[in-house]
N, C-alpha and C positions, 0 to 999 in steps of 0.2 A: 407438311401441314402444321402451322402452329396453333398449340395449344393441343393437339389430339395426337390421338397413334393412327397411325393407317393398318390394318389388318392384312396381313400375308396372302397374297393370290392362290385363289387352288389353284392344283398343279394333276393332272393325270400321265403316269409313268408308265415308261418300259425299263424292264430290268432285265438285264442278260446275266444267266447263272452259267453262258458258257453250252451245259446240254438242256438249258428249260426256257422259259422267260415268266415273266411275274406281271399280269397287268394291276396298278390300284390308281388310288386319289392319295393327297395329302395336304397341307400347307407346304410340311416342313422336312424336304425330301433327305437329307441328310438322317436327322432322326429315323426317320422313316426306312431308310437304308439300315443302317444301324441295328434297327430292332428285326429285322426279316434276317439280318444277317447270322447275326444273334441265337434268334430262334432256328435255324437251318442250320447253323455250322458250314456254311457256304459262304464264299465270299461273291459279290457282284463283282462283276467283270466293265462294266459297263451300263449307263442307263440312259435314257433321255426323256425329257418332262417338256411338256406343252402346258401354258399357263391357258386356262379353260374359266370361263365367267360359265357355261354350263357342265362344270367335271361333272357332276352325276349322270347325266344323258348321255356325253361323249362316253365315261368310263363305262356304263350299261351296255350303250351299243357295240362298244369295240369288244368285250364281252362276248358280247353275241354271237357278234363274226367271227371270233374265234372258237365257239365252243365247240366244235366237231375236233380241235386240236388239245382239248381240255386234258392233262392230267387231275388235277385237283383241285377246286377251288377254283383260285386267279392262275394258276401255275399251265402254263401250257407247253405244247411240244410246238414250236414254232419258230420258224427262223427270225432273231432280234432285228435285224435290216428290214425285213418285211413286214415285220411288227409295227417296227415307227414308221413307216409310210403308211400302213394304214389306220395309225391312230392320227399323224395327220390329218390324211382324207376325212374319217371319221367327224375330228372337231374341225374341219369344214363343213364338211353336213349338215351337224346339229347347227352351227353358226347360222350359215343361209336357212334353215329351216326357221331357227329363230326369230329371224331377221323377218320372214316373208309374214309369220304369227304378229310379230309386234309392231307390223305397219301395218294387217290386217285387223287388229282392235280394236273398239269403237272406245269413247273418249270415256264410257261408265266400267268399262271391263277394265282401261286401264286405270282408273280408280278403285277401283273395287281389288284389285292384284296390290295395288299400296296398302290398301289400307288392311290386308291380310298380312303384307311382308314387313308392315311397319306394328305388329304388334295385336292384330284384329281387330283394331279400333272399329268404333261403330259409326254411322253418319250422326250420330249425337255431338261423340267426340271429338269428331271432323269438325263439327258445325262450332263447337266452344272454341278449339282450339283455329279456326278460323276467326271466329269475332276477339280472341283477344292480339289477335293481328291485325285488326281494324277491320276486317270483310266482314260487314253484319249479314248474314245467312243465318235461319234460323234452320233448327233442325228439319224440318217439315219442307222449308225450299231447298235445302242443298237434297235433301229425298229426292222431292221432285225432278230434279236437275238433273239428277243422278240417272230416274228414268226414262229424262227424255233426254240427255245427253248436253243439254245446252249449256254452255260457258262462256262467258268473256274472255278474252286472251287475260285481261289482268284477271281474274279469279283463278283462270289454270296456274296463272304464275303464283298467284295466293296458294294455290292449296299442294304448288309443288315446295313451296315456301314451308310450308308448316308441315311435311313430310319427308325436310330435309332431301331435297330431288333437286336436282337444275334442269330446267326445262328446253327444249326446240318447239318451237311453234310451227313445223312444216305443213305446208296446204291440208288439206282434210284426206283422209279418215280421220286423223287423230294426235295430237302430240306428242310428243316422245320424254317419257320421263327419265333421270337418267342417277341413280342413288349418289347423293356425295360420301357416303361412307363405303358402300360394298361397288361401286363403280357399274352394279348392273341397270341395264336400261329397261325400262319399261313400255 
């Protein structure tokens, strides 16, 4: 990207200590290795990372399913092979789950999920920061619109415009928004 940095992918990990395994999240899995190694006096033996646009839901769930094998914390008694197949499976799951939520969305929800992840901007500030892109919406119409869901394909484009988002315009429910900075889709 020129002119900008792109931000490091979350990553959700398995780590084998050998007789334990370690589930977490991170950017920056070296560090991250590093500082557990660090504090344990263990060294990892081995690990594997899945790059996750939802590591927190994938890393929760797989959590989960492990927690009958819990030592402590993230630390479980579990075999590391069987661990990463099912932190795959896992961040397939939450993927397709995702996937079936974000084409189930009406075109106000996924406005409304922008304009939360973009800062909690209000439909005022939508609405300014739309007219000085040329789309004159006053506050009170993009309200409205908001509630009854109605848009021009060019306005959705306008207002994925001014939310930094690149858009799909796929047949109805709803468009698919898609962040240019964090790559997640809406």
């Amino acid at each position: 990207m020129m002119g900008g940095s792109r931000s490091l992918p979350p990553l959700v990990y398995v780590l084998d200590f050998g007789d334990f395994i370690k589930i977490g999240r991170t950017i920056r899995i070296r560090d991250r290795i590093n500082a557990i190694q660090s504090s344990l006096k263990k060294r990892v033996v081995k690990h594997s990372v899945i790059e996750c646009p939802c590591y927190g839901n994938t890393e929760y769930l797989l959590l989960e399913k492990l927690s009958p094998y819990k030592i402590k914390g993230e630390y479980f008694s579990y075999p590391y092979e069987d661990a990463v197949f099912m932190l795959l499976e896992t961040a397939a799951e939450v993927e397709k789950n995702r996937e079936e939520a974000r084409f189930n969305m009406t075109i106000q929800e996924k406005i409304g999920v922008l304009m939360v992840r973009r800062g909690g901007i209000s439909a005022a500030e939508l609405s300014r920061k739309l007219q000085a892109a040329g789309l004159s919406l006053s506050p009170q119409t993009l309200s409205n619109r908001l509630k009854r869901g109605k848009f021009s394909n060019f306005e959705i484009q306008k207002i994925a415009d001014v939310m930094n988002c690149d858009v799909e315009l796929p047949p109805p429910p709803a468009p698919i928004f898609k962040m240019r900075d964090t790559g997640e889709s809406v």
